[in-house]
C-alpha positions in Angstrom: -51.2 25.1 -35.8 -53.2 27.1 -38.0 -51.6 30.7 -38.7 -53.0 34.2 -37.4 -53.1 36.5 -40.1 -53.3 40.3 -40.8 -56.4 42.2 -42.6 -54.5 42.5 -45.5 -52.9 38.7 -45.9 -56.5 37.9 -45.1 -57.8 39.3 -48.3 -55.1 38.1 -50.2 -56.1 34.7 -49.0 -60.0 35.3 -50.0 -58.6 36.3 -53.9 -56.6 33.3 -53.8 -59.6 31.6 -53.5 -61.6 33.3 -55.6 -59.3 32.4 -58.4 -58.9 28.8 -57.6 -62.8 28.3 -57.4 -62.9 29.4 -60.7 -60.8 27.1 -62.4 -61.4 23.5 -63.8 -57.5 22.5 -62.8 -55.3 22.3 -60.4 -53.4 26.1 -60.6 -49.8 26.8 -59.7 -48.2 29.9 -58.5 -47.2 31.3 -61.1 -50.3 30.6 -62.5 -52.2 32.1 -59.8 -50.1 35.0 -59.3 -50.8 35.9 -63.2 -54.5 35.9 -62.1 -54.5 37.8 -59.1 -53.3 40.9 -61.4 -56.6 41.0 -62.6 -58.1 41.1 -59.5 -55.5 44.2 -58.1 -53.4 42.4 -56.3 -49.7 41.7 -57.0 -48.0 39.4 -55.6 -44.5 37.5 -56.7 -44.1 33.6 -56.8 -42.7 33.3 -53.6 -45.3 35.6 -51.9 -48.0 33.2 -53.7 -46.1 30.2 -52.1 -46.4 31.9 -49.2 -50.4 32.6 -48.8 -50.8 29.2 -49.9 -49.1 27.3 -47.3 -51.3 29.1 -44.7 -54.2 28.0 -47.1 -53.0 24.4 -46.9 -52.9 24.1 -43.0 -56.3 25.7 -42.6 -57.7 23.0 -45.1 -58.7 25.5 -47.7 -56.4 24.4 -50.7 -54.8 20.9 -51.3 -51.8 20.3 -52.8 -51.9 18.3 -56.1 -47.8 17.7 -56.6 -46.7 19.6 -59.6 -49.9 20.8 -60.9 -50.8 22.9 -57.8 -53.7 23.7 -55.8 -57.6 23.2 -55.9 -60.0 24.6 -53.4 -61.5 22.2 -50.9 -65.1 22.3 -49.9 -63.8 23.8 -46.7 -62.3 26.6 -48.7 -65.1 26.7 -50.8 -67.6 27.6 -47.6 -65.1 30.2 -46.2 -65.1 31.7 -49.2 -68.8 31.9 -49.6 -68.9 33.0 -45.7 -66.1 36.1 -46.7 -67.8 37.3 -49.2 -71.5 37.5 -47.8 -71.0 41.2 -46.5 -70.4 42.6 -49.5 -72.7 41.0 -51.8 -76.0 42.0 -50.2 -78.5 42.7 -53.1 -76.1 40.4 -55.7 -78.8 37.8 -56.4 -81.0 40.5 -58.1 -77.2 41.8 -60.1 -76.9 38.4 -61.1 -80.8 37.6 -62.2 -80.3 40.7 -64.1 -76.6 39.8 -66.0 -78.1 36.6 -66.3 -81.3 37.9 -68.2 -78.9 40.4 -70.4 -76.9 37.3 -71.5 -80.2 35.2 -72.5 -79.7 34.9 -76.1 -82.8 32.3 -76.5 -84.6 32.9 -79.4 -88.3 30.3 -78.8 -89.1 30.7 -82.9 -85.3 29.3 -84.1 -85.3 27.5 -80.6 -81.4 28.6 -80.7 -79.1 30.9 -78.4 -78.2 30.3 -74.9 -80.3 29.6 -71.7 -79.7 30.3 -67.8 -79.8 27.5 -66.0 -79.1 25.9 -62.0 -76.7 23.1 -61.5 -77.2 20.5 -58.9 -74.4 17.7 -57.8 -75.8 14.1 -57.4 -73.7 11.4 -56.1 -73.3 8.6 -58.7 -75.1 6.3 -56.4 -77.9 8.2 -56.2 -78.2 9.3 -59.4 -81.3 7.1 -60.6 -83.1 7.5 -57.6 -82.8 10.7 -57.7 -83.8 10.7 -61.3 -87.1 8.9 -60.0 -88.0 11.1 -57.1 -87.5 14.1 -60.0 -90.1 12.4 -62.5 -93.2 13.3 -60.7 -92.5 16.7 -60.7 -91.7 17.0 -64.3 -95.0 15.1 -65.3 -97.1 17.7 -63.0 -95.6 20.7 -65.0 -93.9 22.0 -61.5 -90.8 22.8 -63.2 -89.9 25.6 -65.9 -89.0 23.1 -68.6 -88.3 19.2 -68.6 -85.4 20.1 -71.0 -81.8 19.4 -68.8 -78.5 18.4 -69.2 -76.4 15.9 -67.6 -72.6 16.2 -67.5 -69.8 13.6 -65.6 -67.2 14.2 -63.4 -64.6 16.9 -65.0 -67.4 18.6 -67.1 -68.8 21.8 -66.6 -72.4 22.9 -66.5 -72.4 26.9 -66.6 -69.5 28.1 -64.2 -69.9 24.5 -62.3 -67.0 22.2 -62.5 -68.3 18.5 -61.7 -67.1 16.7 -59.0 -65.1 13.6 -58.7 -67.4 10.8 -58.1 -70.9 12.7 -59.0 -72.9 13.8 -62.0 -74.2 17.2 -62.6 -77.8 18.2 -63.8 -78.8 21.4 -65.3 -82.4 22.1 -65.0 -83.8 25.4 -67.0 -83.5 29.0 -65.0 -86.6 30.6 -64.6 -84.8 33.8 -65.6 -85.1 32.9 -68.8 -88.5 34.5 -68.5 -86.8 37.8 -67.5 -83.8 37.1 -70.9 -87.0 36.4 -73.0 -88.8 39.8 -72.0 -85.9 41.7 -71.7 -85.3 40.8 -75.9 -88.4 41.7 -76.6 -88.3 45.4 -74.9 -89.9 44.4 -71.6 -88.4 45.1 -68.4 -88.8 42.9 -65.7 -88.6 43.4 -61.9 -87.2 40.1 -59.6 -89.3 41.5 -56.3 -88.4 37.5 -54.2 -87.8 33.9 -54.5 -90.3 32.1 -52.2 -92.7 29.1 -50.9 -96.1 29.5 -52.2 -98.8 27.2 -51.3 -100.6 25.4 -54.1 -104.5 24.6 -53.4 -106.7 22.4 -56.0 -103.2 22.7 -58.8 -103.9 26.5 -58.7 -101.5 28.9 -56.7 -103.1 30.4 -54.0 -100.6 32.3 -51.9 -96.3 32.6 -50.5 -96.4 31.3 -47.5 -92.5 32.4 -46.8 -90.3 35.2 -49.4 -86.6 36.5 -49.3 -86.2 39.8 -51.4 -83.5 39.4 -54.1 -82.2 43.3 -52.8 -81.6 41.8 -49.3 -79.6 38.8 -49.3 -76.6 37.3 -50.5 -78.1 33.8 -51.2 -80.4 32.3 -53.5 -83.9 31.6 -51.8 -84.4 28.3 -53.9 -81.4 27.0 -52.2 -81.9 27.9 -48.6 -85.7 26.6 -48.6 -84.5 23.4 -50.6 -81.6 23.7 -47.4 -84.5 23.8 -44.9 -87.0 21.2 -45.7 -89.7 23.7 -46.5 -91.3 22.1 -49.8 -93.6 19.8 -50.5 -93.4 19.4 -54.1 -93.8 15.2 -54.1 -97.3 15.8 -52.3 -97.8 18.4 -54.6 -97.5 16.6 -57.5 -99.7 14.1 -56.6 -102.5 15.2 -55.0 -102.4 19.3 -56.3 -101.9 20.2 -52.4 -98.7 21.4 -51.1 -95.6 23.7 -51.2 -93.4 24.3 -54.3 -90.3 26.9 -55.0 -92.0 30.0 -57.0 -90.7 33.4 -57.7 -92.3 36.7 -58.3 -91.9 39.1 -61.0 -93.7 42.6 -62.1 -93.5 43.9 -65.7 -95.3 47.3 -66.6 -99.1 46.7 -67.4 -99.1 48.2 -71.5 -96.3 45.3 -71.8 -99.2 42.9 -70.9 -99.9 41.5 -74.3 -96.9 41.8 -75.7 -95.3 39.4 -73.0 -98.1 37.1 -73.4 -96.9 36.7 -76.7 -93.8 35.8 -75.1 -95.0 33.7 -73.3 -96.5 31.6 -75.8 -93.9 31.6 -78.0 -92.0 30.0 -75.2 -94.1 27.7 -73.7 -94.2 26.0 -77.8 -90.5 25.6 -77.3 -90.7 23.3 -74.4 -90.6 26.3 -71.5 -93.6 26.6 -69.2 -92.5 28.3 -66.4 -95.3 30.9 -65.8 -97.6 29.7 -63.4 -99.4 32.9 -62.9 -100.0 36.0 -65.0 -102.0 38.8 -63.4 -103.9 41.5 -64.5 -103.6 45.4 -64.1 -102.6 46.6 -60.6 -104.5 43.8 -59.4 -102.9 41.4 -56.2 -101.6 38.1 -57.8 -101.5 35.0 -54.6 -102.2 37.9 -52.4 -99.3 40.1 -53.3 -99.9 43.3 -53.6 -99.2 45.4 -57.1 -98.1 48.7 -58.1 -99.5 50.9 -60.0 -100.0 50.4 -63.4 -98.1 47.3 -63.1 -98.5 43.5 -63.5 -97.7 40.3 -61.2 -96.1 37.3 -62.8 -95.5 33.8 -60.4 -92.8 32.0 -61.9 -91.8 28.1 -60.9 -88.6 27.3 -59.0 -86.2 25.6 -61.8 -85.1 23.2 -58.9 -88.9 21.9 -58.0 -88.0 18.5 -59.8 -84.4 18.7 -57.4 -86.8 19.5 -54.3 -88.7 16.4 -55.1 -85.7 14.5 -54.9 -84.2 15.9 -51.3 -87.6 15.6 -49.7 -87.1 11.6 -50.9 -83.8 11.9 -48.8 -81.0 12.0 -51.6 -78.3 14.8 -50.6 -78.0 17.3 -53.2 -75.6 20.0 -53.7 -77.7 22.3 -55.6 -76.0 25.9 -57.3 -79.0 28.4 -58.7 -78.4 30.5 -61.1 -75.1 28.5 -62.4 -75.0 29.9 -65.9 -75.6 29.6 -69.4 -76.1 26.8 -71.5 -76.9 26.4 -75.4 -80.0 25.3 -75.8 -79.4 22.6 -78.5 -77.2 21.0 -75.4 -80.6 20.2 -73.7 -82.6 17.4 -73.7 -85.9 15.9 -72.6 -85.8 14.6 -69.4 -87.6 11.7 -70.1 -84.7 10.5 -72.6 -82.4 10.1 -70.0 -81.4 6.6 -69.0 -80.6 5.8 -65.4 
């Protein structure tokens, strides 16, 4: 029978959580009761033991004999599902912590990169390597540079799986770390679809602003079945994961610049660069301002679940060194 709990033994719950979905192992309680001091909350051995059987009959944590606890997926969705409330307008704080920790420098090609992590079943790793390849070849992604890491590994924050493999695909905040080193600020406005007419970008047909949700965009239209990034590829007609920027308008030149320099080092992910105050895919500008469409990092992953290969996918998973990157098209199945 699963336990009723107070406000309080509720919260401690959702830090136990927290902690275990941040580590790589199994963690004990005294382990785990070392970690929730740096979250505020103290708790003896015993009172870990404690939380955690109630963890263990809800499904949340599973017991691994000596070594201790790792979160389930069931704990992992309640503890997305706790934290939602308060974490309203944290995609734009974390495209912006992300940006600050880009260290890429495109002329040494050396320093670290934001990337997305998706989980792929082992069995469906090469087709979903094939479904991917059309995408790359069209340009729909920000780089054809990845990784690829086993179960046990880590890409970013993201632990692999047993039984799957884990590809890293390039950020597109990258763009914004790039910017931001050379003295341009960047504004992440929304994540959305944008229809694609003749290979040119024409206009979003659906947005979510990064101030008003909890959830990365990418993820929830990837979720929903809303791209058409195969057809797109092909024919130059379809839906594909973009996002929206604005930079100030005397920055214009200088970011081009950028931009270039970039794009020499294997990172392409600008699909659109307005001009002066002027709409971009029928968005509106500010003043003095400039649009920028960037591509979805997860096109190429897009590809794949519109083929019908499940696919956990994580945006925004972390940094990577660049020299760990490779060319898709070196990978074998």
């Amino acid at each position: 029978m699963v336990q009723v709990a107070s406000f309080e033994t509720e919260r401690k719950i959702i830090a136990i959580l927290k902690v275990l979905s941040e580590s790589t192992e199994p963690l004990g309680s005294i382990h785990l009761a070392r970690e929730l001091e740096r979250h505020g909350i103290f708790l003896s051995e015993r009172a870990v033991r404690y939380h955690l059987r109630i963890t263990d009959e809800r499904g949340y944590t599973q017991p691994m004999g000596h070594d201790g606890r790792t979160l389930t997926e069931r704990g992992l969705e309640e503890l997305k599902m706790a934290l939602a409330p308060e974490q309203v307008g944290f995609i734009h704080e974390k495209l912006e912590l992300l940006a600050f920790h880009t260290t890429f420098n495109p002329k040494t090609r050396t320093g670290q990169v934001p990337i997305n992590t998706s989980i792929i079943d082992c069995a469906d790793f090469a087709p979903a390597m094939a479904a991917m390849g059309e995408a790359f070849r069209a340009k729909l992604s920000v780089s054809d540079l990845v990784a690829v890491a086993p179960e046990g590994e880590k890409l970013g924050s993201v632990v692999v799986p047993k039984g799957k493999m884990g590809l890293a695909t390039v950020c597109s905040v990258v763009i914004n770390g790039a910017l931001l080193k050379a003295g341009i600020p960047t504004d992440s406005r929304f994540g959305g679809v944008l229809e694609v007419r003749d290979s040119k970008p024409r206009r979003f047909v659906a947005i979510i602003n990064y101030a008003g949700t909890s959830l990365d965009p990418s993820e929830q239209y990837i979720r929903a079945r809303m791209t058409t990034v195969q057809e797109t590829a092909r024919t130059g007609h379809g839906k594909i994961l973009a996002n929206f920027r604005e930079i100030p308008a005397p920055s214009r030149s200088i970011a081009q610049e950028v931009l270039d320099s970039l794009r020499e080092a294997g990172i392409h992910g600008v699909y659109a660069l307005g001009n002066t105050s002027e709409p971009i895919c029928q968005v509106a500008i500010g003043l003095n301002r400039v649009g920028m469409v960037l591509l979805g990092g997860l096109n190429p992953v897009a590809a794949a679940v519109e083929a019908g290969i499940e696919i956990d996918n994580i945006a925004e998973s972390g940094m990577i060194e660049f020299n760990q990157l490779t060319s898709f098209w070196k990978l074998k199945p």
